[in-house]
DRENTORKOL-3810 file (N, C-alpha, C; in nm, 4 decimals):
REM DRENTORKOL-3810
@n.u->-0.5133; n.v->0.2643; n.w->-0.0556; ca.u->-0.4109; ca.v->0.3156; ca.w->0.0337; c.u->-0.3183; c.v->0.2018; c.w->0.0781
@n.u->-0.3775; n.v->0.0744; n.w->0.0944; ca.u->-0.2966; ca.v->-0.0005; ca.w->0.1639; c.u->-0.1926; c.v->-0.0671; c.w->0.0297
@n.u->-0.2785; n.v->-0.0546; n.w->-0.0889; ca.u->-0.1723; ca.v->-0.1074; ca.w->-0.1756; c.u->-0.0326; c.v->-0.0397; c.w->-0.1681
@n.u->-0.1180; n.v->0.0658; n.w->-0.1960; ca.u->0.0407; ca.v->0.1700; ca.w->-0.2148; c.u->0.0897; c.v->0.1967; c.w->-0.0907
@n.u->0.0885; n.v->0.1493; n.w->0.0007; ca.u->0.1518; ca.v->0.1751; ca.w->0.1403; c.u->0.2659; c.v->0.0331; c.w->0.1104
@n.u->0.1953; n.v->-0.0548; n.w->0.0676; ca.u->0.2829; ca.v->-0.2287; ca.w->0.0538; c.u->0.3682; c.v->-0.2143; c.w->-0.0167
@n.u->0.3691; n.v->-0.0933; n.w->-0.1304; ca.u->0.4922; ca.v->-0.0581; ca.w->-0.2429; c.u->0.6013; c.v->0.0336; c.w->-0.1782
@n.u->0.5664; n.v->0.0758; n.w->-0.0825; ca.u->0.6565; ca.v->0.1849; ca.w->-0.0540; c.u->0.5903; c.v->0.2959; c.w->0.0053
@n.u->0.4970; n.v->0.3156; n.w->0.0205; ca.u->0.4343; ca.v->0.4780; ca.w->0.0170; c.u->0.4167; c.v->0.4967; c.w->0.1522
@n.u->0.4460; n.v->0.6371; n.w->0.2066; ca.u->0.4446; ca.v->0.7172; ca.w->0.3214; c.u->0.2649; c.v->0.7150; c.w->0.3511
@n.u->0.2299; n.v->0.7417; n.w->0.4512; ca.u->0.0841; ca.v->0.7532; ca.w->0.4163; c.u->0.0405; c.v->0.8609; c.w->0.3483
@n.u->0.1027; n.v->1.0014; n.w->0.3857; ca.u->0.0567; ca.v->1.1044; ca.w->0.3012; c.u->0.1201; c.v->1.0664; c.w->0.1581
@n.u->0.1690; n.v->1.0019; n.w->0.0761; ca.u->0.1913; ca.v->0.9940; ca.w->-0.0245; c.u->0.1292; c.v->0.8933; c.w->-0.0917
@n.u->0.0544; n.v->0.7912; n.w->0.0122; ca.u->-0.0956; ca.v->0.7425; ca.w->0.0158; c.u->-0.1854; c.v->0.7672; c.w->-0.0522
@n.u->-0.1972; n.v->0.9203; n.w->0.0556; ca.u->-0.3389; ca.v->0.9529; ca.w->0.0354; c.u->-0.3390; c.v->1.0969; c.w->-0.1168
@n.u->-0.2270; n.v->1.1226; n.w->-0.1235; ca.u->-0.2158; ca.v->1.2062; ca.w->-0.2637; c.u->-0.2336; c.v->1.1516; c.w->-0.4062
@n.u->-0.1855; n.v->0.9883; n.w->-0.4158; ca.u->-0.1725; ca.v->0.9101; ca.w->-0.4762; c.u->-0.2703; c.v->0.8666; c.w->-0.5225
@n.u->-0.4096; n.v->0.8427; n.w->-0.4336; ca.u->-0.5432; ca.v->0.8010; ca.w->-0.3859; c.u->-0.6394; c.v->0.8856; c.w->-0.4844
@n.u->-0.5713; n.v->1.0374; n.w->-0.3747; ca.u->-0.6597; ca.v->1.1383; ca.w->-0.4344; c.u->-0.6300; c.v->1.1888; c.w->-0.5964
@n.u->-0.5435; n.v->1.2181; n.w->-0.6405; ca.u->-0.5085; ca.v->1.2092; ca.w->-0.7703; c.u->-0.5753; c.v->1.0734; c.w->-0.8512
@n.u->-0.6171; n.v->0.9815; n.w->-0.8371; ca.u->-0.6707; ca.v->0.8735; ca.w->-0.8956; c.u->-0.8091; c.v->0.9016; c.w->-0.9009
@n.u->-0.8590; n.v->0.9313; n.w->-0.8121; ca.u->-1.0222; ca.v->0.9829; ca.w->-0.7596; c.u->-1.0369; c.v->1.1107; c.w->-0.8795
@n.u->-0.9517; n.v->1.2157; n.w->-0.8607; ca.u->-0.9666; ca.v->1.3434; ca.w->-0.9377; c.u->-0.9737; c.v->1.2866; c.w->-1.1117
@n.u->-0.8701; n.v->1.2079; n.w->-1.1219; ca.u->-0.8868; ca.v->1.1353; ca.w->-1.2707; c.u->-1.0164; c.v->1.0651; c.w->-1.2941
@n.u->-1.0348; n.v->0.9554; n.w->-1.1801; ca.u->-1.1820; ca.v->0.9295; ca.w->-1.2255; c.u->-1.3438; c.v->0.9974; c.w->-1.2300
@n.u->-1.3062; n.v->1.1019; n.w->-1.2348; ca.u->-1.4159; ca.v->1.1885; ca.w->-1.2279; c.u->-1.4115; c.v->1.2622; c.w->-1.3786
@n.u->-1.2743; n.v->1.2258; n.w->-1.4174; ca.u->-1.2747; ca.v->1.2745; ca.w->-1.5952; c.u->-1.2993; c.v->1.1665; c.w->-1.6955
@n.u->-1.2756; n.v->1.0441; n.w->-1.6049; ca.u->-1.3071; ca.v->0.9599; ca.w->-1.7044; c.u->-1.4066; c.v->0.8861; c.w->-1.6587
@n.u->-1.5521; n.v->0.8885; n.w->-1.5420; ca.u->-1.6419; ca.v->0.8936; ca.w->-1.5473; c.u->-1.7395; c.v->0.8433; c.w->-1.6913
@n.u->-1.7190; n.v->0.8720; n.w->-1.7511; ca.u->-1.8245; ca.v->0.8782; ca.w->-1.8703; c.u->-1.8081; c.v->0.7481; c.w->-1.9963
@n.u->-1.5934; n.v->0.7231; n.w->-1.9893; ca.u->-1.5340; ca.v->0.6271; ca.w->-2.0683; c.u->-1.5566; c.v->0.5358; c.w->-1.9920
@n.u->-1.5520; n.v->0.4986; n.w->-1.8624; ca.u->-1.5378; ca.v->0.3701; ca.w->-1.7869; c.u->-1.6659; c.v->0.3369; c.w->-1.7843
@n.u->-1.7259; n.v->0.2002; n.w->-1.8520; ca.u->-1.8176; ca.v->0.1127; ca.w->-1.8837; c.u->-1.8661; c.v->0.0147; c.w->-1.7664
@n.u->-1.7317; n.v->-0.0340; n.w->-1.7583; ca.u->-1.7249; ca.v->-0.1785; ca.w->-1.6850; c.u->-1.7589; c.v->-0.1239; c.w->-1.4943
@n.u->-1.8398; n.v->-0.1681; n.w->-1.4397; ca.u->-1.8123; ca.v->-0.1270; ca.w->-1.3453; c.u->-1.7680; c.v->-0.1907; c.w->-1.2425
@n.u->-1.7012; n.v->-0.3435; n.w->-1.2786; ca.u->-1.6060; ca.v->-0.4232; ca.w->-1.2000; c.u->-1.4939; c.v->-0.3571; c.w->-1.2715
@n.u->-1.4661; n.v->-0.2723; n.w->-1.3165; ca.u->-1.3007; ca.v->-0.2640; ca.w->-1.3359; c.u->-1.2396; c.v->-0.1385; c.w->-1.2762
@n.u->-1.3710; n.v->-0.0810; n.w->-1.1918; ca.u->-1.3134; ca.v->0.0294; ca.w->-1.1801; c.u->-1.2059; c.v->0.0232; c.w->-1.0002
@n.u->-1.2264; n.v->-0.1151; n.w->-0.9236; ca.u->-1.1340; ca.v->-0.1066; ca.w->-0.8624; c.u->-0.9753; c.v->-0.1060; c.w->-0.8804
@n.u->-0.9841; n.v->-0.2014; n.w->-1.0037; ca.u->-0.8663; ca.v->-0.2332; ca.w->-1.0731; c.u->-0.7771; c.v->-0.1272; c.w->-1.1267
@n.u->-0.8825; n.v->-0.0484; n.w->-1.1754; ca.u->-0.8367; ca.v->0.1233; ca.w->-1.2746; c.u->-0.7835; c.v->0.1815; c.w->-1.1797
@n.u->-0.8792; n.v->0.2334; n.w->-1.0353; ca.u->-0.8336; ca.v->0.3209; ca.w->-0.9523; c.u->-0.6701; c.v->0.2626; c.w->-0.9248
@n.u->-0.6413; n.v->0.1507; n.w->-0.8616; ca.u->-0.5294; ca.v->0.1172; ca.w->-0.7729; c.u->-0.4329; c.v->0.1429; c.w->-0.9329
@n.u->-0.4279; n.v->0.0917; n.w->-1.0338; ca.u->-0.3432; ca.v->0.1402; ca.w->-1.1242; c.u->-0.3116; c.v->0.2591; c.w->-1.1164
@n.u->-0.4737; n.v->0.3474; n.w->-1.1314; ca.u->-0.3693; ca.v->0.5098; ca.w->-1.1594; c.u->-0.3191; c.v->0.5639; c.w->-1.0339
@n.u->-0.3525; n.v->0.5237; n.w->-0.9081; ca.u->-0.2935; ca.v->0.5628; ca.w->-0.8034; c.u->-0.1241; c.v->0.5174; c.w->-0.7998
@n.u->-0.1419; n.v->0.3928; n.w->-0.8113; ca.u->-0.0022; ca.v->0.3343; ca.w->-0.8471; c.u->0.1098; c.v->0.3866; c.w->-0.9620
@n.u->0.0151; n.v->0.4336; n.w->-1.0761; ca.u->0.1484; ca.v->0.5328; ca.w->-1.1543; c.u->0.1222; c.v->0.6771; c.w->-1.0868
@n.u->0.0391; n.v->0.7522; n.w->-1.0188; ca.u->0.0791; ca.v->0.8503; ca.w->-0.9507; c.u->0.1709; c.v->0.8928; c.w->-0.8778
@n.u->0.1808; n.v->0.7326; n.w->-0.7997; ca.u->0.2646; ca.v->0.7217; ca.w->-0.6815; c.u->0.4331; c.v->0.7276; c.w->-0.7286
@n.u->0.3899; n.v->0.6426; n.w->-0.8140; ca.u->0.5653; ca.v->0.6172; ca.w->-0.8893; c.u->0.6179; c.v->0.7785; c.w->-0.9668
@n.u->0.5003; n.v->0.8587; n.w->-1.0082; ca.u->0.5513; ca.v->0.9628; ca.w->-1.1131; c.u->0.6269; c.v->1.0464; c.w->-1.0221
@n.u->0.5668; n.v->1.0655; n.w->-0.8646; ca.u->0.5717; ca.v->1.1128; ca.w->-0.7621; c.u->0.7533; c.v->1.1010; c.w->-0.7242
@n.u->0.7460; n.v->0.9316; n.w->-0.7074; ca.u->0.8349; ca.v->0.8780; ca.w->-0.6549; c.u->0.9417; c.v->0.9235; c.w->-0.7978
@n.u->0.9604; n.v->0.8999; n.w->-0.9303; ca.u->1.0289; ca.v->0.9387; ca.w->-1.0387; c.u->1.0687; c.v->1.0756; c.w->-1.0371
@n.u->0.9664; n.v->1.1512; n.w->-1.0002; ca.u->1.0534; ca.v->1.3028; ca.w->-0.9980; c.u->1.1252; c.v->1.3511; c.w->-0.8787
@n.u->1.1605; n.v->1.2434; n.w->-0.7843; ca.u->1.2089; ca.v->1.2998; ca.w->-0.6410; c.u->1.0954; c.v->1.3784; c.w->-0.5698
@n.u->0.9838; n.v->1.3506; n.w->-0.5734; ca.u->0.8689; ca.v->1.3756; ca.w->-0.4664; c.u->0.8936; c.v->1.3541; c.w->-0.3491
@n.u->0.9568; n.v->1.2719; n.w->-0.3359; ca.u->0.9903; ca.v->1.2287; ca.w->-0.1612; c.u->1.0722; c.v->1.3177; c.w->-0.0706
@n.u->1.0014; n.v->1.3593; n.w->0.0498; ca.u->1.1132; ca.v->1.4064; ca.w->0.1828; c.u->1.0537; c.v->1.5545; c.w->0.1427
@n.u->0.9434; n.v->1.5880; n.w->0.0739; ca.u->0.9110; ca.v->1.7293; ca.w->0.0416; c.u->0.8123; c.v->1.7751; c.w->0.1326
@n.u->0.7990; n.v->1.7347; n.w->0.2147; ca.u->0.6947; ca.v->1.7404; ca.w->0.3483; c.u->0.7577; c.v->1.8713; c.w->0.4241
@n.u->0.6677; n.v->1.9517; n.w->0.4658; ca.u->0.7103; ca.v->2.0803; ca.w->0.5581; c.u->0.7025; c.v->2.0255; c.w->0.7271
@n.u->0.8223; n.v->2.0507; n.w->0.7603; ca.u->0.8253; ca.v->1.9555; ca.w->0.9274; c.u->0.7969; c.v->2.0891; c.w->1.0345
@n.u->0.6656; n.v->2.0988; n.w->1.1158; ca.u->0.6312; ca.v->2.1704; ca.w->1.1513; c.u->0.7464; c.v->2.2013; c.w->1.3225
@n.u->0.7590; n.v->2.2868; n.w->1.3748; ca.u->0.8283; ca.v->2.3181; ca.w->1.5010; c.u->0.7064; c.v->2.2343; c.w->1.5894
@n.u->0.7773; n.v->2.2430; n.w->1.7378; ca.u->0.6992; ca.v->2.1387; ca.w->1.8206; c.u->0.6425; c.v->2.2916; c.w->1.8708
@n.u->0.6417; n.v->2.3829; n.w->1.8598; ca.u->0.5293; ca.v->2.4623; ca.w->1.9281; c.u->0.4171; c.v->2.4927; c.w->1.8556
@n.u->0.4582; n.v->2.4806; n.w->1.7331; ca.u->0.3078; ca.v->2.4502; ca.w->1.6358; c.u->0.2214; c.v->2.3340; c.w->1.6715
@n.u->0.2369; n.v->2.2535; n.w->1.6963; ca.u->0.1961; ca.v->2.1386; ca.w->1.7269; c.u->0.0653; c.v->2.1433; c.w->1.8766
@n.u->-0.0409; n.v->2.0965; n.w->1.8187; ca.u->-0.1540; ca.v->2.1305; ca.w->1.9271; c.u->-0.1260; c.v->2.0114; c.w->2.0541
@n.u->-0.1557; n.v->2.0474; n.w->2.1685; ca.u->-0.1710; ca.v->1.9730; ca.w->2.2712; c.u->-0.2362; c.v->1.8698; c.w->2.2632
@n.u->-0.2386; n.v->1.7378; n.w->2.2623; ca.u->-0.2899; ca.v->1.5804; ca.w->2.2217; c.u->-0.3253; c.v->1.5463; c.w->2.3677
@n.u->-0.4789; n.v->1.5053; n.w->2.4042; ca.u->-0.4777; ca.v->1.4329; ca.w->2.5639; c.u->-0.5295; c.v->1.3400; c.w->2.5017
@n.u->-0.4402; n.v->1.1603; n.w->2.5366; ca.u->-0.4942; ca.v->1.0605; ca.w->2.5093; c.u->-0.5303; c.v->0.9611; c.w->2.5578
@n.u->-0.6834; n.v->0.9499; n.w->2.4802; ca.u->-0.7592; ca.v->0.8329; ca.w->2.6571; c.u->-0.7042; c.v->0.7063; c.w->2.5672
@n.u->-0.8078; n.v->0.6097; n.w->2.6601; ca.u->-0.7782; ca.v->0.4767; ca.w->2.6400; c.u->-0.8113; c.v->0.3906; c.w->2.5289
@n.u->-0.9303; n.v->0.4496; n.w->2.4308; ca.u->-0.9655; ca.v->0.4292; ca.w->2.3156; c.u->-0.8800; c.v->0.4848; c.w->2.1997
@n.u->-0.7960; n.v->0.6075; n.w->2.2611; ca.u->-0.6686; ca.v->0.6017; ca.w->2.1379; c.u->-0.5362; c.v->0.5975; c.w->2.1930
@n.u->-0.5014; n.v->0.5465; n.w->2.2853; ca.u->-0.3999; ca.v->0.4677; ca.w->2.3292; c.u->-0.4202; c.v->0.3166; c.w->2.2211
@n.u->-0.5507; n.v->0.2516; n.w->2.2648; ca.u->-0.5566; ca.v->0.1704; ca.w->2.1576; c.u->-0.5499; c.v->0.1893; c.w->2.0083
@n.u->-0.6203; n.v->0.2613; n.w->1.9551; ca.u->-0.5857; ca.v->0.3146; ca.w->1.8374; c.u->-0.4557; c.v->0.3577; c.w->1.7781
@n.u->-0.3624; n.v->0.3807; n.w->1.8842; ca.u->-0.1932; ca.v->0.4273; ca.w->1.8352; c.u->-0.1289; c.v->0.2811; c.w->1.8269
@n.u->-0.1551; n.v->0.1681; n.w->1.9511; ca.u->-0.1206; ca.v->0.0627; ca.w->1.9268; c.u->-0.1303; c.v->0.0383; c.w->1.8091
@n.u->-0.2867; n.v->0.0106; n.w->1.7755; ca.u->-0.2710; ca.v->-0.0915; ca.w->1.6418; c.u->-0.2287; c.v->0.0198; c.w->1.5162
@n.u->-0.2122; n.v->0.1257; n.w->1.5191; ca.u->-0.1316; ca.v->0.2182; ca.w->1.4146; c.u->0.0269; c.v->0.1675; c.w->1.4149
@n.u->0.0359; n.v->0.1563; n.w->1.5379; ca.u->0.1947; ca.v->0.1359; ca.w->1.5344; c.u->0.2544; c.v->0.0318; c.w->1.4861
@n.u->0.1363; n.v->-0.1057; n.w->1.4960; ca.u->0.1337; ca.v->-0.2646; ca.w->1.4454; c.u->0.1444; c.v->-0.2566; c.w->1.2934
@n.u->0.0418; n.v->-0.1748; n.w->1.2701; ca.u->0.0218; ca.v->-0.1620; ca.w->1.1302; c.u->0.1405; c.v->-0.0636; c.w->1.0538
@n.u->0.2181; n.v->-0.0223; n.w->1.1123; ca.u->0.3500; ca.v->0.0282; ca.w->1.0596; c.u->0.4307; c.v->-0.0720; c.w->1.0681
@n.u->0.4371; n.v->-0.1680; n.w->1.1495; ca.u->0.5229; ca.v->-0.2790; ca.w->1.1525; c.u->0.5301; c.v->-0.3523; c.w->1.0408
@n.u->0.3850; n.v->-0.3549; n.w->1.0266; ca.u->0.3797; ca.v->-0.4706; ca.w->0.9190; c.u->0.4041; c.v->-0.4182; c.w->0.7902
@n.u->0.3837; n.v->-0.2929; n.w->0.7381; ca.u->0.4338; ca.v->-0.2008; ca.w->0.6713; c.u->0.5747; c.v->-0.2547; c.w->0.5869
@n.u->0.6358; n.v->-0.1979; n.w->0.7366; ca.u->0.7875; ca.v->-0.1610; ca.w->0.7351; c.u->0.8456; c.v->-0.3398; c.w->0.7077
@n.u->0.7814; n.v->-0.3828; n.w->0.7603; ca.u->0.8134; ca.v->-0.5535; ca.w->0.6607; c.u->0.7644; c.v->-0.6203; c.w->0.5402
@n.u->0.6679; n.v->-0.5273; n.w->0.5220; ca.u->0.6092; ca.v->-0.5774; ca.w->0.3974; c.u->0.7235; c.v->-0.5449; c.w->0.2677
@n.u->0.8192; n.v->-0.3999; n.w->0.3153; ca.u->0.8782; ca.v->-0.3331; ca.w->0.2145; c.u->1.0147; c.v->-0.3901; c.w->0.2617
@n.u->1.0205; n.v->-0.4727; n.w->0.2957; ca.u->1.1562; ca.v->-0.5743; ca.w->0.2791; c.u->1.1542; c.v->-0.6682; c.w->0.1851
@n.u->1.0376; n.v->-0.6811; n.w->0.1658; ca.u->0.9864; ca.v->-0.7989; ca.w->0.0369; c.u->1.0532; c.v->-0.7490; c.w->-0.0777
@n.u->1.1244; n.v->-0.8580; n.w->-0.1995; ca.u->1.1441; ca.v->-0.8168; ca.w->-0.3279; c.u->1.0346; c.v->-0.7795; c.w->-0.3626
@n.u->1.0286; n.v->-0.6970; n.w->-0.4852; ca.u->0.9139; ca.v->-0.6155; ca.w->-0.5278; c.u->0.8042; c.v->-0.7060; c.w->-0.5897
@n.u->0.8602; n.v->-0.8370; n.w->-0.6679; ca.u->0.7317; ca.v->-0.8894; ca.w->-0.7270; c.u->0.6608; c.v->-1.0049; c.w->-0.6150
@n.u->0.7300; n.v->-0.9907; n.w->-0.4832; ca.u->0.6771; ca.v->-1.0896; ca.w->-0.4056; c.u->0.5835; c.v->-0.9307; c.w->-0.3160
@n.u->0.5971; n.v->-0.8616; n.w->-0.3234; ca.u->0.5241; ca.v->-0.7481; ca.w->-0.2700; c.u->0.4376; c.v->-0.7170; c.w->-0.3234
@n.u->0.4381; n.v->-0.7354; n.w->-0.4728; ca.u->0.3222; ca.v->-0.7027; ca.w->-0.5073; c.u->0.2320; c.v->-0.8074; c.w->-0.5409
@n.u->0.2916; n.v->-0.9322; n.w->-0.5367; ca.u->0.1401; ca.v->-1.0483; ca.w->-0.5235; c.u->0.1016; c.v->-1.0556; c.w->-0.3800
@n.u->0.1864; n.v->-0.9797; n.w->-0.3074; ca.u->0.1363; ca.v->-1.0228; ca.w->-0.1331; c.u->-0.0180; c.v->-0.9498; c.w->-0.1648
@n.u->-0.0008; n.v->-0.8155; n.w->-0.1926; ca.u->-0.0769; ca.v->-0.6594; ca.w->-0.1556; c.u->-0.1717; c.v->-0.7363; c.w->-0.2536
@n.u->-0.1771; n.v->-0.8126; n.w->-0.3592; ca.u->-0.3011; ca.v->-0.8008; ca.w->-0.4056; c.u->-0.3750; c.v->-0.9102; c.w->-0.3974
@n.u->-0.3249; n.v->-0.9871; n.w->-0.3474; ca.u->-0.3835; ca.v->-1.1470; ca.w->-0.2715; c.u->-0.4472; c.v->-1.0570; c.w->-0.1317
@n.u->-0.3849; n.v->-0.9781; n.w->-0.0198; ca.u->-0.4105; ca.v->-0.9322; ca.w->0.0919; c.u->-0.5557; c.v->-0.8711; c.w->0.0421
@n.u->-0.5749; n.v->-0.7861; n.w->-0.0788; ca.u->-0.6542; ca.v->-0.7096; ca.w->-0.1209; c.u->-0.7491; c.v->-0.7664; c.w->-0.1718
@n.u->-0.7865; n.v->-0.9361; n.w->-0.1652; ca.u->-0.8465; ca.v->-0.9969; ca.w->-0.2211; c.u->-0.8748; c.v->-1.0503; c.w->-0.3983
@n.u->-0.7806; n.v->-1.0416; n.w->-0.3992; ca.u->-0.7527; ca.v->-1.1056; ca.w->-0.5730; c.u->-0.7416; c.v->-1.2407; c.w->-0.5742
@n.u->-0.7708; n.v->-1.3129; n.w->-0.6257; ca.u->-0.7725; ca.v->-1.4861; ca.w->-0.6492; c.u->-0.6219; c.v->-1.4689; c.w->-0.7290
@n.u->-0.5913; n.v->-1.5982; n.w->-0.7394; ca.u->-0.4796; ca.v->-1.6871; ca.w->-0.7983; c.u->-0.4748; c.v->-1.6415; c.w->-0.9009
@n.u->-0.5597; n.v->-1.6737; n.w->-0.9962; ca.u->-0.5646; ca.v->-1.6704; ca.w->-1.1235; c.u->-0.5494; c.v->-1.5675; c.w->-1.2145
@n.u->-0.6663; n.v->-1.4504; n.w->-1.0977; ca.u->-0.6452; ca.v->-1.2832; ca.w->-1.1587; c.u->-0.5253; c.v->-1.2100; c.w->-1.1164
@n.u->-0.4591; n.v->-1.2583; n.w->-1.0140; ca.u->-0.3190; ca.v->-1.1788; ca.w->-1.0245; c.u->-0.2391; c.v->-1.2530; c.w->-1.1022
@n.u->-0.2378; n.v->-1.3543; n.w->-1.1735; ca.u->-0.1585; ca.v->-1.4239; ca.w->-1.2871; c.u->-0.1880; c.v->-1.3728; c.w->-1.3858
@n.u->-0.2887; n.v->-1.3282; n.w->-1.4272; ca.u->-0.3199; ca.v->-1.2213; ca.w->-1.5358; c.u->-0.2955; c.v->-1.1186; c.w->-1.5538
@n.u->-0.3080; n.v->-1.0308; n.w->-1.4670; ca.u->-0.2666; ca.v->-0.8933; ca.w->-1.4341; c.u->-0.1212; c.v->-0.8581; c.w->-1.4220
@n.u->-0.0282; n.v->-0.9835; n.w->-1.3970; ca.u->0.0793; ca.v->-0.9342; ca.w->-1.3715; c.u->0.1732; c.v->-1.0421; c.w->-1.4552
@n.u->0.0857; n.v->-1.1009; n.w->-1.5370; ca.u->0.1605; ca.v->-1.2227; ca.w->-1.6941; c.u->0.2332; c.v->-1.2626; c.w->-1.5833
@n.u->0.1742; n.v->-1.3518; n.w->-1.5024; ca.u->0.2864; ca.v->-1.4711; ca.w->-1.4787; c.u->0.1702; c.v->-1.5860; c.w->-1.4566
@n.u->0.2186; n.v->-1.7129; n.w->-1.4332; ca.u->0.1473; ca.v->-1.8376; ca.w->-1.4170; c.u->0.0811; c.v->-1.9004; c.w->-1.2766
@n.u->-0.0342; n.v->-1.9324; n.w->-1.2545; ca.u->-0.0438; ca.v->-1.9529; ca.w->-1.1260; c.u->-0.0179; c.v->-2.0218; c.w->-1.0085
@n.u->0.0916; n.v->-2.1109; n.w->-1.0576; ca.u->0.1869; ca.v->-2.1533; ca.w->-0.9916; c.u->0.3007; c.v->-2.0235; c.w->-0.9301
@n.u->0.3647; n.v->-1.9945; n.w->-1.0370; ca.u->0.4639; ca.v->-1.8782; ca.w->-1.0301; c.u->0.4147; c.v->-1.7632; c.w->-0.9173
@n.u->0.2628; n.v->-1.7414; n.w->-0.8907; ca.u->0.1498; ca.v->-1.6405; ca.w->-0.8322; c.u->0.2001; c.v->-1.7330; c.w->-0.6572
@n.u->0.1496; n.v->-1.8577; n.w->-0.6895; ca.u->0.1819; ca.v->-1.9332; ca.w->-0.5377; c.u->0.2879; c.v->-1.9338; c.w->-0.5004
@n.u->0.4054; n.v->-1.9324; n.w->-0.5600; ca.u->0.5097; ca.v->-1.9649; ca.w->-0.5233; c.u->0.5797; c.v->-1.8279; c.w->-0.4733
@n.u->0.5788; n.v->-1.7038; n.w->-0.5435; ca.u->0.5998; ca.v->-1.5603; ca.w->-0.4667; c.u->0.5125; c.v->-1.5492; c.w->-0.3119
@n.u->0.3531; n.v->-1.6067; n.w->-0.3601; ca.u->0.3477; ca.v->-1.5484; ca.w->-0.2104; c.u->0.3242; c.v->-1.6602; c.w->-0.0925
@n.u->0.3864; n.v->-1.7932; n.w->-0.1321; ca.u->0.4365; ca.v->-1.8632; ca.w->-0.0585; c.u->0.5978; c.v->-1.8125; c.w->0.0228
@n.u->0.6738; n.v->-1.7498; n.w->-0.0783; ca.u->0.7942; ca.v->-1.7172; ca.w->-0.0159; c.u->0.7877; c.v->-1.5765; c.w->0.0487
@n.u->0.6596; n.v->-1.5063; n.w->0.0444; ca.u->0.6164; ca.v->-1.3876; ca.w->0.1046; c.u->0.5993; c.v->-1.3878; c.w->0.1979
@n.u->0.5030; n.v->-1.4901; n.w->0.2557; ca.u->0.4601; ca.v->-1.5252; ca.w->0.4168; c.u->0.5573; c.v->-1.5718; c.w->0.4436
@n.u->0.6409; n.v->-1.6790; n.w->0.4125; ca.u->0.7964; ca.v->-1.7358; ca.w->0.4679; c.u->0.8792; c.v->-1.5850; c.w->0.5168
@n.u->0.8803; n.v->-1.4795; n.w->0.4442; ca.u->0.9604; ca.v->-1.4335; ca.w->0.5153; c.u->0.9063; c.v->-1.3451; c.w->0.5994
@n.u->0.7517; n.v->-1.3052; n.w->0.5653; ca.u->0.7387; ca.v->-1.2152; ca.w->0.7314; c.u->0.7135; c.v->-1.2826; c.w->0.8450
@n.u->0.6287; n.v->-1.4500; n.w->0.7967; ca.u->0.7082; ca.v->-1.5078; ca.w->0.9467; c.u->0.8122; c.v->-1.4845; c.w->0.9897
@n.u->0.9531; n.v->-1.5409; n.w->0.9297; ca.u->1.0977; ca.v->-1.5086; ca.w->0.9491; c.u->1.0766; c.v->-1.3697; c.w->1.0468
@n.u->1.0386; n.v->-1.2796; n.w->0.9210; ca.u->1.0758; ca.v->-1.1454; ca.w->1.0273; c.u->1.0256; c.v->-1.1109; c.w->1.1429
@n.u->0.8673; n.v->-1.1630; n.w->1.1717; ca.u->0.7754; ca.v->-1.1431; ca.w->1.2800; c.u->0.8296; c.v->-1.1894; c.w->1.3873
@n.u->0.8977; n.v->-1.3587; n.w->1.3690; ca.u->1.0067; ca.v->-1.4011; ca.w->1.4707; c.u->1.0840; c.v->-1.3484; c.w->1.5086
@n.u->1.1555; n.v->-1.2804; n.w->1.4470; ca.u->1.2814; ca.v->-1.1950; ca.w->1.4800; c.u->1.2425; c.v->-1.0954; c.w->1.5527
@n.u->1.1462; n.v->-1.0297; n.w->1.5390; ca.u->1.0901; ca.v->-0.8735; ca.w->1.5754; c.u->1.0791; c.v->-0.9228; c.w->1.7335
@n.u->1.0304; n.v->-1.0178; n.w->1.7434; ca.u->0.9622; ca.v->-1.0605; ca.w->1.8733; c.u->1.0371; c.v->-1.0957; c.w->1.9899
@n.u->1.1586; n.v->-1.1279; n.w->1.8837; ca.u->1.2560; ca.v->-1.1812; ca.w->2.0040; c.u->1.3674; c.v->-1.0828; c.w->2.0764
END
């Protein structure tokens, strides 16, 4: 989810993205051997889900409910906190997707725990070239975190 949130993705387009990957791996269950690769597999096919999604004009197709549909919310202090750090975590979101795309996507998979080396593989570039995107990655959400703050 969080990958595809770092590319662009709404959360419900998240979690469709997610789930469509899950539904596939349950067909291919039987072909997949390796069972270190299957984190790798999932975030791929979620990731061309997301895009096939995003390719056919999927987006903005959400039904926006009236506010009298909408159930009465009483919120204590344990999700007062909980909206905070939702709201943080949209922040960081919404800056992550200011990033050029190939510095976005070595952020999300360094964040996601990938070494140097395996996102230089995965994405044919050199591991210098790997440091140097997400050296200029953190440069700019510092930049932006500063800004936000001020």
């Amino acid at each position: 989810m969080w990958h595809l949130r770092c590319l662009g993705a709404s959360p419900a387009e998240a979690a469709d993205a997610v789930q469509d990957a899950f539904a596939h791996a349950l067909g291919a269950a039987d072909r997949q051997r390796d069972e270190l690769a299957w984190p790798a597999w999932l975030r791929t096919v979620a990731v061309r889900s997301y895009l096939r999604t995003v390719a056919a004009g999927g987006r903005g197709r959400v039904s926006v409910q009236t506010m009298a549909d909408v159930p009465e919310v009483r919120v204590s202090a344990d999700s007062a906190a909980e909206v905070q750090a939702r709201l943080e975590e949209e922040m960081v979101f919404s800056l992550v997707a200011t990033l050029p795309p190939r510095q976005r996507l070595v952020f999300a998979l360094h964040f996601e725990g990938c070494g140097t080396a395996e996102i230089a593989a995965s994405l044919s570039m050199t591991q210098a070239a790997v440091r140097q995107n997400l050296a200029r990655a953190r440069a700019a959400l510092r930049h932006s975190l500063m800004q936000e703050q001020q």
